[in-house]
N, CA, C and O atoms as a Tinker XYZ file with bonds, in Angstrom:
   328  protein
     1  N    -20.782000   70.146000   19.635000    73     2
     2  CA   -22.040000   70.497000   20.256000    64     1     3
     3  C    -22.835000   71.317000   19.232000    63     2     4     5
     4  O    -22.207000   72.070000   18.488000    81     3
     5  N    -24.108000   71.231000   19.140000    73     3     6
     6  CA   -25.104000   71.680000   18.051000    64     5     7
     7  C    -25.547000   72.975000   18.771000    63     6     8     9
     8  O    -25.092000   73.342000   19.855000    81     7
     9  N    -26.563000   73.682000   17.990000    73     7    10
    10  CA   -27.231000   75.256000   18.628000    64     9    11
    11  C    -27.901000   74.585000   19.638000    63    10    12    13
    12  O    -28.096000   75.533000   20.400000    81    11
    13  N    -28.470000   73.467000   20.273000    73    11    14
    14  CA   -29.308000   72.871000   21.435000    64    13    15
    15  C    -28.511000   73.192000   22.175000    63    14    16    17
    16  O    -28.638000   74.228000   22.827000    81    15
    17  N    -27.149000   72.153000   22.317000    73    15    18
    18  CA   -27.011000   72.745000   23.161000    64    17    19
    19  C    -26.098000   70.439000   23.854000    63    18    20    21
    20  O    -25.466000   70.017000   24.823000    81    19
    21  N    -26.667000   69.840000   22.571000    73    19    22
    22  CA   -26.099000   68.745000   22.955000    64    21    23
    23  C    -25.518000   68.457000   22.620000    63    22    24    25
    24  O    -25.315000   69.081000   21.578000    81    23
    25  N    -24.532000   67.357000   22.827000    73    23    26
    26  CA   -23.489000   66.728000   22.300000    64    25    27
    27  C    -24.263000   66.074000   20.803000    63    26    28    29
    28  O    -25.435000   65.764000   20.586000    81    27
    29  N    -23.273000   66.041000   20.098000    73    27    30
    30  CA   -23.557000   64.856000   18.338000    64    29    31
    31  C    -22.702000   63.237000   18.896000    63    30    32    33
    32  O    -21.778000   62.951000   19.658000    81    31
    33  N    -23.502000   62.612000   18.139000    73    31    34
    34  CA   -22.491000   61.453000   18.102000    64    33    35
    35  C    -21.021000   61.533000   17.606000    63    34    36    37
    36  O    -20.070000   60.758000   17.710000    81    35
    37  N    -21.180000   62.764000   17.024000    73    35    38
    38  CA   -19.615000   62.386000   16.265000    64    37    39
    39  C    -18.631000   63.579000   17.326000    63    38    40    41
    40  O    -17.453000   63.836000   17.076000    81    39
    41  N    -19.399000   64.186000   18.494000    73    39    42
    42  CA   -18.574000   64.802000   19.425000    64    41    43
    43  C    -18.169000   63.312000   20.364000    63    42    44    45
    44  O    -17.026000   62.857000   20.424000    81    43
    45  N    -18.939000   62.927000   20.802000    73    43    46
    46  CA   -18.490000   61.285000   21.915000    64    45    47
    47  C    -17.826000   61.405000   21.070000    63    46    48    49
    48  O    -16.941000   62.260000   21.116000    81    47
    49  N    -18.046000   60.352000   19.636000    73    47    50
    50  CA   -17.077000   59.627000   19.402000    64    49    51
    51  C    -15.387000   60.221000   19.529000    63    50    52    53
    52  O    -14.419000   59.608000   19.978000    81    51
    53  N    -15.427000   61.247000   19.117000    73    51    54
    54  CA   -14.002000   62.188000   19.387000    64    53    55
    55  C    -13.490000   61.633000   20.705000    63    54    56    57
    56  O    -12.491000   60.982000   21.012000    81    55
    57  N    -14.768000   62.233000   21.530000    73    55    58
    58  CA   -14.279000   62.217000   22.900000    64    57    59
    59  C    -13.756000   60.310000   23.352000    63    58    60    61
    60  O    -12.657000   59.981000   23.797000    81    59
    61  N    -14.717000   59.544000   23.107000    73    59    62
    62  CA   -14.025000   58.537000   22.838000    64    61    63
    63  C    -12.429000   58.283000   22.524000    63    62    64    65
    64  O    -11.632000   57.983000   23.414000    81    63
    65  N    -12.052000   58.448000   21.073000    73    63    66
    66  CA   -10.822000   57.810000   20.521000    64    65    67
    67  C     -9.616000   58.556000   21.501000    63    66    68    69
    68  O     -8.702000   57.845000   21.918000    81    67
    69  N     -9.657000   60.066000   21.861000    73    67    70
    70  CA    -9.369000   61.168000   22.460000    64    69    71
    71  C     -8.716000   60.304000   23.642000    63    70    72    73
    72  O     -7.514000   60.384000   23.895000    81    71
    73  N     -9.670000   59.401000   24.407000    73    71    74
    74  CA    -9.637000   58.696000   25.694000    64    73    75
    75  C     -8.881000   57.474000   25.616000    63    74    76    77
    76  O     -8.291000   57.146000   26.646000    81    75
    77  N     -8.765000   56.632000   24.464000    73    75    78
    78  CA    -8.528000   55.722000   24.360000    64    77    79
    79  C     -6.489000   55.881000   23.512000    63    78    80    81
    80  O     -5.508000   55.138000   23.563000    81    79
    81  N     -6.701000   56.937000   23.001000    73    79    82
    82  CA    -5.273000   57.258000   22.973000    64    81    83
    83  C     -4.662000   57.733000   24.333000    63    82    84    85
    84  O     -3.814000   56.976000   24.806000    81    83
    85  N     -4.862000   58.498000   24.808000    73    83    86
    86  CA    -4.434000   58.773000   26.331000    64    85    87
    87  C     -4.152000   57.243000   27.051000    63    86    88    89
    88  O     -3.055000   56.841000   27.438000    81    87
    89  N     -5.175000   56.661000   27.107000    73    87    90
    90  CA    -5.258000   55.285000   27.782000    64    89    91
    91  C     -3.458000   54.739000   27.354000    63    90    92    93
    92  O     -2.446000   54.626000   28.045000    81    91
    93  N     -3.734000   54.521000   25.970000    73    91    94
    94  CA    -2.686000   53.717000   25.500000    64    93    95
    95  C     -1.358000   54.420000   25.652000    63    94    96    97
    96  O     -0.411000   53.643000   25.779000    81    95
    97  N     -1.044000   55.802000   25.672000    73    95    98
    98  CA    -0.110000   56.450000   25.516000    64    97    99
    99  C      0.700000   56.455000   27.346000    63    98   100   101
   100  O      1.877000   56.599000   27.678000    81    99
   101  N     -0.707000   56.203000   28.283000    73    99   102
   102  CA    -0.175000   56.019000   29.643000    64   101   103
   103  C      0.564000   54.190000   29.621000    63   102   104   105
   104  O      1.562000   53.707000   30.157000    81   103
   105  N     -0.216000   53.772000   28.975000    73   103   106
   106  CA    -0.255000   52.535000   29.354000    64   105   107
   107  C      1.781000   51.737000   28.411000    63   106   108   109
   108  O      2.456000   50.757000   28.726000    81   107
   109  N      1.944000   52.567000   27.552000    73   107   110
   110  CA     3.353000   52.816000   27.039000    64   109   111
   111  C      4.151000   53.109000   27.645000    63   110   112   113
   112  O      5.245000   52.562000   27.788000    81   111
   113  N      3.666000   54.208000   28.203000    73   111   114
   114  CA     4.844000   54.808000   29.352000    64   113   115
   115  C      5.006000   53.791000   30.176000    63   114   116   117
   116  O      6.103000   53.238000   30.246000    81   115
   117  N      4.033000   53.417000   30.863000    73   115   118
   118  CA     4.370000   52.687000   31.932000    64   117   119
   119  C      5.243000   51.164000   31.598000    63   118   120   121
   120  O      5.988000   50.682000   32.451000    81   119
   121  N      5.066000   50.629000   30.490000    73   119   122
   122  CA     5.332000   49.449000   30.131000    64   121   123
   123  C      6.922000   49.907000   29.706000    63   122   124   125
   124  O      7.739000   49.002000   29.873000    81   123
   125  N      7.461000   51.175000   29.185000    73   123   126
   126  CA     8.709000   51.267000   28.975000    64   125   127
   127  C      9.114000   51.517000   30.590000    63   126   128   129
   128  O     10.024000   50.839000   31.068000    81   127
   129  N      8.638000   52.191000   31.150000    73   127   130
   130  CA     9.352000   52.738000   32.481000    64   129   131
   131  C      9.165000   51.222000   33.250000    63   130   132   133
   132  O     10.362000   50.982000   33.411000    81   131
   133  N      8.675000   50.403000   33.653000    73   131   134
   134  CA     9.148000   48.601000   33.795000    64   133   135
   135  C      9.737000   48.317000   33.070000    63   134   136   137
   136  O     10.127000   47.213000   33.449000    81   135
   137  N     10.161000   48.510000   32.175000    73   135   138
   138  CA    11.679000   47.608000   30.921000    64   137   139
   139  C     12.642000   48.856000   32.230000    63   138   140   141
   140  O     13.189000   48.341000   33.205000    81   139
   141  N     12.679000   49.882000   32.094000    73   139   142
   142  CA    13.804000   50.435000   32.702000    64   141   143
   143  C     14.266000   49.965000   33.964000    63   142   144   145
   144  O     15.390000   49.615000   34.324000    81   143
   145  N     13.192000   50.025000   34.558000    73   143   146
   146  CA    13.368000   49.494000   36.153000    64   145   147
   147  C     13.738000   48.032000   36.188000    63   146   148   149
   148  O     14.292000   47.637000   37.214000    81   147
   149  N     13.474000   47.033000   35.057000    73   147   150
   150  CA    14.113000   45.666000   34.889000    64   149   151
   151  C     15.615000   45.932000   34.734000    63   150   152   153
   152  O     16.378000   45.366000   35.518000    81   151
   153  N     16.100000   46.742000   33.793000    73   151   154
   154  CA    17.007000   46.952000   33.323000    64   153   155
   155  C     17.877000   47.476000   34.326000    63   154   156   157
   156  O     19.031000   47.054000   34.253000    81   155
   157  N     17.569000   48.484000   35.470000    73   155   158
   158  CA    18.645000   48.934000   36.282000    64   157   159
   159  C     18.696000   48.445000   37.334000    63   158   160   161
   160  O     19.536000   48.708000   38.195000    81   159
   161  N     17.415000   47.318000   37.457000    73   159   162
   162  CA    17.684000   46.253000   38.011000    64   161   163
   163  C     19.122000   45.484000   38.394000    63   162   164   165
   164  O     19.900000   45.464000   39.348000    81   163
   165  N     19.004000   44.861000   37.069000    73   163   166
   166  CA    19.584000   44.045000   36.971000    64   165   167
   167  C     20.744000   44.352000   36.764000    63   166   168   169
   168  O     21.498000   43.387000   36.642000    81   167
   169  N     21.447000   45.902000   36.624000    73   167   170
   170  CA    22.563000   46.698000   36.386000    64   169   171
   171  C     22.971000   46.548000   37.689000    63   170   172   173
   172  O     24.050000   46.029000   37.976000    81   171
   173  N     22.008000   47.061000   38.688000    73   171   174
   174  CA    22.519000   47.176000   40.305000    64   173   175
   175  C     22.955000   45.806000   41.000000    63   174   176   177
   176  O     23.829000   45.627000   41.848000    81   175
   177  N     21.993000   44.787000   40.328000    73   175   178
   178  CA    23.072000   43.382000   40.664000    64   177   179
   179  C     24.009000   42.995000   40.358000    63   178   180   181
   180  O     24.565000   42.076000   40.960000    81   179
   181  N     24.477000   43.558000   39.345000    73   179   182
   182  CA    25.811000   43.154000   38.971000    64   181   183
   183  C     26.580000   43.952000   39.511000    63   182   184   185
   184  O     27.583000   43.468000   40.034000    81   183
   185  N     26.422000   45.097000   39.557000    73   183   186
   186  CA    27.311000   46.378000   40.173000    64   185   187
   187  C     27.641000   45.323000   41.849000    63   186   188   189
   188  O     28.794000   45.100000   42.217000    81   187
   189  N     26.284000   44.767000   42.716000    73   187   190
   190  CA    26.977000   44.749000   44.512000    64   189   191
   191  C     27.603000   42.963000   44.011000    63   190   192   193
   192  O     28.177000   42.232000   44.819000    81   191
   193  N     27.397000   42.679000   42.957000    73   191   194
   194  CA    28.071000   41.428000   43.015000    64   193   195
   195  C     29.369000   41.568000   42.824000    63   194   196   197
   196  O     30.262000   41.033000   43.481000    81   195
   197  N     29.522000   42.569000   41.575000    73   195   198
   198  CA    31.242000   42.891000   41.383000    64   197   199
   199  C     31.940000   43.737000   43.004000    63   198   200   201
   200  O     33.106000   43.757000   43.400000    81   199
   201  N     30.962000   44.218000   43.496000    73   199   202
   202  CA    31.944000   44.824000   45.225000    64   201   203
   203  C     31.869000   43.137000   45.890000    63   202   204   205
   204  O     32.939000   42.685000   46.297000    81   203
   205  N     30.577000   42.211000   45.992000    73   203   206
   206  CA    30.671000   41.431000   46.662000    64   205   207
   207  C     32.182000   40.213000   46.588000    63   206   208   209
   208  O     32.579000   39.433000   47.453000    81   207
   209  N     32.709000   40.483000   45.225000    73   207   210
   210  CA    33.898000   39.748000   44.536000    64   209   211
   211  C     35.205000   40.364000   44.908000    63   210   212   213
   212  O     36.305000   39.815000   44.835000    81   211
   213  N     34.920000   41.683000   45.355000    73   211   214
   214  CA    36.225000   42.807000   45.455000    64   213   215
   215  C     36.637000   42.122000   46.636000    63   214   216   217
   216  O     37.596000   41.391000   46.886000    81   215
   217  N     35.244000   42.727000   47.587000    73   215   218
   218  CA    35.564000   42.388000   48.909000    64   217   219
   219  C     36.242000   40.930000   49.300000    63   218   220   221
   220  O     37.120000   40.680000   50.126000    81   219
   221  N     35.689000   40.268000   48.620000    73   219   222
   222  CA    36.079000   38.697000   49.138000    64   221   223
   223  C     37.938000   38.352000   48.287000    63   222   224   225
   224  O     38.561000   37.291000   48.244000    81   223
   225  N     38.216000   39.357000   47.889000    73   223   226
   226  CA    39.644000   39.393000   47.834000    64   225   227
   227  C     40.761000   40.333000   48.514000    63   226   228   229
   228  O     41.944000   40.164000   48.807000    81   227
   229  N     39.714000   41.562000   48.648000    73   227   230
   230  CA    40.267000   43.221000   49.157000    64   229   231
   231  C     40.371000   42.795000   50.646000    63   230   232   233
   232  O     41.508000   43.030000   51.056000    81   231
   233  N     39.468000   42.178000   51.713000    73   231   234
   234  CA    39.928000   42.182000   52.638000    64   233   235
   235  C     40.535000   40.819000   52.995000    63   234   236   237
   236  O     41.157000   41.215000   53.980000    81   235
   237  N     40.747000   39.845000   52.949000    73   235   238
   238  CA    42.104000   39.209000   53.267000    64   237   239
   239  C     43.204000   39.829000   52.508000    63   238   240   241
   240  O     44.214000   39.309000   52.981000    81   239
   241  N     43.595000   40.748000   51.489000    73   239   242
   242  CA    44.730000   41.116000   50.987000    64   241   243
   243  C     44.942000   41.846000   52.173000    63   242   244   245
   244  O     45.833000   41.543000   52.967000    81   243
   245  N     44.147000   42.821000   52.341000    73   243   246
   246  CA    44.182000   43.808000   53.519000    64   245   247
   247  C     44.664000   43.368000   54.696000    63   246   248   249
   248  O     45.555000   44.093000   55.139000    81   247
   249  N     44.337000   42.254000   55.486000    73   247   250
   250  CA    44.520000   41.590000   56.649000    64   249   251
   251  C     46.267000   41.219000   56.552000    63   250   252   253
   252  O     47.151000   41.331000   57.401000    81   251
   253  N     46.296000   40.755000   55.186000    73   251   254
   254  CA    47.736000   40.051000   55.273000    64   253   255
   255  C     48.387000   41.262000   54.897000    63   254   256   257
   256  O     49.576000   41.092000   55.166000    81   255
   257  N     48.206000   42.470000   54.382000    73   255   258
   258  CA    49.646000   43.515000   54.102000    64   257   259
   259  C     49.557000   44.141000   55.368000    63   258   260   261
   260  O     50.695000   44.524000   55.637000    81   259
   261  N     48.641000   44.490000   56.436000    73   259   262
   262  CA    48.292000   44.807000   58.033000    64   261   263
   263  C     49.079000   44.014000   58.859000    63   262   264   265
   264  O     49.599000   44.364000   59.919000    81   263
   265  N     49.148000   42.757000   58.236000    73   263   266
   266  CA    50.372000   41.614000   59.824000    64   265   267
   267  C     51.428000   42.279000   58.934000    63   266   268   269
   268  O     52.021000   43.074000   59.663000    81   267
   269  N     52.063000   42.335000   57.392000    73   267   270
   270  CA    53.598000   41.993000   57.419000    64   269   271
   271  C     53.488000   43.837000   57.209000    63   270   272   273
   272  O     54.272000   44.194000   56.329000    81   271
   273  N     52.956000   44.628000   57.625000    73   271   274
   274  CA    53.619000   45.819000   58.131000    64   273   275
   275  C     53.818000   45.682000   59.576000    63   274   276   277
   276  O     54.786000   46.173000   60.156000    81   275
   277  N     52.820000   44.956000   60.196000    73   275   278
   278  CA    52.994000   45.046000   61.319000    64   277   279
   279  C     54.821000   43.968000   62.025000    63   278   280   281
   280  O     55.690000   44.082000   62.890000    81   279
   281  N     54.486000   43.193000   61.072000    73   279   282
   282  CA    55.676000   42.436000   61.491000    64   281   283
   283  C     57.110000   43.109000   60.728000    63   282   284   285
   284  O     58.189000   42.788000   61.225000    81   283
   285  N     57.106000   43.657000   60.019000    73   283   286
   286  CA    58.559000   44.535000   59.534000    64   285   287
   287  C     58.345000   45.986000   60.267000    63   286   288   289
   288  O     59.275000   46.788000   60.350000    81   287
   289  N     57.434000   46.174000   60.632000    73   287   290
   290  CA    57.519000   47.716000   61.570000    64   289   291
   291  C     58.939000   47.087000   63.064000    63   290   292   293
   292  O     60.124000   47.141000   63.389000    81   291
   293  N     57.908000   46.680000   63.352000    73   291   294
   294  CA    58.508000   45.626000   64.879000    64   293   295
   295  C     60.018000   44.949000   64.682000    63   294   296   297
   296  O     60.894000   44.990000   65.546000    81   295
   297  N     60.153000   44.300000   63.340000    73   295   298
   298  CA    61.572000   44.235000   63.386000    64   297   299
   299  C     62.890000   45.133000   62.675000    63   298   300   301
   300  O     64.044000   44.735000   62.517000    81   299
   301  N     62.271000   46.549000   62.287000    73   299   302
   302  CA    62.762000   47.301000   62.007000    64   301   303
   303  C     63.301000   48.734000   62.721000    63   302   304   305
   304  O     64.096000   49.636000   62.455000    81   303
   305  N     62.091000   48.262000   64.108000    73   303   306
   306  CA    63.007000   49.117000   65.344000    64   305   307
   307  C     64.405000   49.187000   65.929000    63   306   308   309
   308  O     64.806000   48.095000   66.332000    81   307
   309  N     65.036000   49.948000   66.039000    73   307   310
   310  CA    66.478000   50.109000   66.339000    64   309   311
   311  C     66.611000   49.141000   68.260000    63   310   312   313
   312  O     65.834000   49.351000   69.191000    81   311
   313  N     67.445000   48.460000   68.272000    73   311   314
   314  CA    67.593000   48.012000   69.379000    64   313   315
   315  C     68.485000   49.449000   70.474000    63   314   316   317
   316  O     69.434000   50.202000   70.251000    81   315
   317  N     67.620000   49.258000   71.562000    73   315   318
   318  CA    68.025000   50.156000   72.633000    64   317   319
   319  C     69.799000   49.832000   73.294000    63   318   320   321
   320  O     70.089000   48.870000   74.005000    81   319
   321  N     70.622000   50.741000   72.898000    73   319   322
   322  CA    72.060000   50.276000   73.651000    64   321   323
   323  C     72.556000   50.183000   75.060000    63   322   324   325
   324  O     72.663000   51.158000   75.803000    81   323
   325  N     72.842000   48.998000   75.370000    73   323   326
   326  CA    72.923000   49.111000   76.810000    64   325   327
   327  C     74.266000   48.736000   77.283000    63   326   328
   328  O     74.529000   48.769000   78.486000    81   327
């Protein structure tokens, strides 16, 4: 700004480039912070696919060690003497 009291062209222009780095420096951020959010994306799908794989083995294992406790509990009771 001069003794008037106005801006110079070569204050805009500052103010300009000033604006246009900001611009770009948001516009970075944001373009890395979408790579991230792709990225943990696609981390979290693999993560419920590897439970979705567990499960589809964990519970029929489960079901079948549940009958043969249940079936060696039952024949491991002492018979009542009569």
């Amino acid at each position: 700004m001069n003794t008037t009291g106005q801006y110079t062209l070569e204050d805009i222009m500052e103010w300009v480039v000033i604006g246009l780095l900001a611009t770009v420096a948001v516009l970075v951020a944001l373009w890395l912070g979408g790579w991230l959010m792709v990225f943990l994306g696609k981390l979290f799908l693999a993560v419920a696919a590897l439970i979705v794989v567990l499960l589809k083995f964990l519970i029929p294992a489960l079901v079948i060690a549940g009958i043969i406790y249940l079936i060696l509990r039952a024949f491991s009771k002492p018979q009542a003497a009569t």
